[in-house]
Legacy VTK file of the C-alpha trace (Angstrom):
# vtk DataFile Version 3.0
C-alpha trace
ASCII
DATASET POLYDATA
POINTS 50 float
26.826 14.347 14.368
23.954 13.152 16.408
21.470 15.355 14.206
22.294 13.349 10.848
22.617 10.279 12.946
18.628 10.409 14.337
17.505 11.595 10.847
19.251 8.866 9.262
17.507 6.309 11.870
14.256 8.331 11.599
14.667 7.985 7.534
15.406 3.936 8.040
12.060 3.745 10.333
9.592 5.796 7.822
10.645 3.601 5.153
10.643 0.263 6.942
6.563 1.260 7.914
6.443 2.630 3.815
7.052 -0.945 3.303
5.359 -2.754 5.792
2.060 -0.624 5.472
1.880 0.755 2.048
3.770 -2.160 -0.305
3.318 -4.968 1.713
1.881 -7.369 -1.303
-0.291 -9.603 0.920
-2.358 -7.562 3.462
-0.510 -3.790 2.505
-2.254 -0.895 1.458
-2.374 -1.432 -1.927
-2.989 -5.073 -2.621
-6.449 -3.752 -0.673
-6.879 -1.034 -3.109
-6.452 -3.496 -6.007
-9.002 -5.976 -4.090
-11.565 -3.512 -4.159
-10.880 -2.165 -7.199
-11.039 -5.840 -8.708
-14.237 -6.127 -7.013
-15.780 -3.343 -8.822
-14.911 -4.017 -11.610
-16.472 -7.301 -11.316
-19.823 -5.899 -10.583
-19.925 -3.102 -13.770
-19.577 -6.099 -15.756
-22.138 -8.179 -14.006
-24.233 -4.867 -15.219
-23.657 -4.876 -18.546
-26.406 -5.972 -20.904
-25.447 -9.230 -23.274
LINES 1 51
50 0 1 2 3 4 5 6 7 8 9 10 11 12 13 14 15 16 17 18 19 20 21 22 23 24 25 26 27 28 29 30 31 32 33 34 35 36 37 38 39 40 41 42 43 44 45 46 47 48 49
């Protein structure tokens, strides 16, 4: 019983950081992915030729 009861808790805890790390949508993981990847794609385009 104490076995499923600390991997439960351990489960809980690596998805509460998941979430607070990873999908946070202000300062996570990947809102900086999509900030940089925004930014790149900003500057091909400033490259292109009109």
């Amino acid at each position: 019983m104490r076995n499923i009861l600390i991997t439960v808790m351990m489960l809980i805890v690596a998805a509460l950081l998941f979430s607070g790390i990873i999908a946070d949508d202000k300062d996570g993981l990947r809102a900086q992915i999509e900030q940089k990847g925004a930014a790149a794609r900003d500057m091909i385009r400033s490259l292109e030729v009109e």
